[in-house]
Every structure is written in C-alpha cells, then in structure tokens.
N, C-alpha and C positions, 0 to 999 in steps of 0.2 A: 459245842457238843460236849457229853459228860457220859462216856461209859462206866455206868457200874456194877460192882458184885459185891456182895456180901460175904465174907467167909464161908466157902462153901456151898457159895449158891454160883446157880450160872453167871455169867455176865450179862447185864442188859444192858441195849446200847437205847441211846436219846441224846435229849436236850434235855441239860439242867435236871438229869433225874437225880434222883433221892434214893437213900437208902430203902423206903420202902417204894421204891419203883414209880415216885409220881415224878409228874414230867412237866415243861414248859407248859403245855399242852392242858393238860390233867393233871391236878396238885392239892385236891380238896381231901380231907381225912381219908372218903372211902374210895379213891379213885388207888388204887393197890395192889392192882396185876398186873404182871405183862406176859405178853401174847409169844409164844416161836412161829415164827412164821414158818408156813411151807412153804413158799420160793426159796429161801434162805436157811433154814434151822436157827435162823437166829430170834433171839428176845431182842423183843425194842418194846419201849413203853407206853407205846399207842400206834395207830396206823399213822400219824403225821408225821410222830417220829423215823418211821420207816419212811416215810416218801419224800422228807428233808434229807437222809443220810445214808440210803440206802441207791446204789446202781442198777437198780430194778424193779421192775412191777411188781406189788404183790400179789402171792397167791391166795385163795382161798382153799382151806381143808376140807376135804370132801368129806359124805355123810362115812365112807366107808371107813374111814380112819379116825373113827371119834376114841379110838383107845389109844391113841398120842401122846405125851405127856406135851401138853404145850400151855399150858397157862402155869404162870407162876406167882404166889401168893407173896407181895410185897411184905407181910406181915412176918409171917414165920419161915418164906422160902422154900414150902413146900410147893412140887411141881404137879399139876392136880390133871388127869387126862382130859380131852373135850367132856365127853360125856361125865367125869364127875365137876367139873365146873357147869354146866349147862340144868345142873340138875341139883346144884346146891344152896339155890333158893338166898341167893347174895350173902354169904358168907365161909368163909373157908371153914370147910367142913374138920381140918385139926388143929387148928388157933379158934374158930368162930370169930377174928376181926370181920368186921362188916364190909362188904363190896359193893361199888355203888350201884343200882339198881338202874341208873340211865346206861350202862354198860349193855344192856340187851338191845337197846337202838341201834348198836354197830356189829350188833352178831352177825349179819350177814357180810361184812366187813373181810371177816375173819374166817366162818367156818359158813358151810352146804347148810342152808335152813330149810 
C-alpha cells in the first residue's frame, strides 16, 4: 500500500501510486485521475484500489450531486467536479494532460449514469 499527495493536493490512497495518481492497477501515461469516493470522501486511484484497502463498499454518486468536486487531475492536481470531468472530452480542462479515454467503461463504477 502507498498513499500519496502532492504538495498541496489531497491525499490519495492505493497501491503503488505515483505522484500522478497512477496505481498497481492503472499506470499507463493517460491513466491520471483519481476518484473521491462517496462512501468515504476519500481519493483512492481506482475502484480496486478502494476494494483492496478500503473497509467498505463503494458508493456510487448520484446524478444529483454531479457539482462535487471528486475527480482529481494526477497531472496539475486540480480537483475538477462530476459534471466538469464527464464533460471534458478526456482531458483536463486546466493542464489539457490527456485522460484515458477507456476511463468511461467504469463511469458507472463511480457516478448515476
């Protein structure tokens, strides 16, 4: 297990994450977010990482609360809401690092689709 933060940024918990948030799990250039969960508030760097190290089920975020901040840009650290990450066409909309585009396979993972 390797929680990390960046000066300044949240903490996010995993395996073997990186400073930009990639994980055991996901570790390719664009794999680069991680998620707050709403069971928890917490960042972890993928849903496996939360079902290895976490003492609970996760939740899913409902459609109502897509103004959340719960995605965090591995890149620059910024924290981008549901609806601006869902809607920022795989790239952080204030670095433009690239996001990887199979990240939409597990939206419903994560948030009310």
């Amino acid at each position: 297990m390797s929680d990390l933060t960046a000066v300044g940024a949240p903490l996010v918990h995993g395996l073997a994450v990186t400073a930009r948030t990639q994980c055991a799990h996901y570790h390719s250039e664009r794999d680069i977010i991680a998620i707050r969960h709403k069971c928890c508030g917490e960042y972890y760097a993928c849903i496996a990482c939360h079902e290895a190290l976490a003492d609970h089920a996760p939740q899913v975020w409902p459609r109502s609360e897509r103004a959340a901040k719960a995605v965090l840009c591995g890149n620059c650290h910024t924290e981008l809401s549901i609806s601006e990450y869902l809607a920022c066409g795989n790239a952080c909309p204030k670095c433009q690092a690239a996001f990887n585009p199979g990240c939409a396979n597990h939206y419903h993972l994560y948030f009310e689709m």
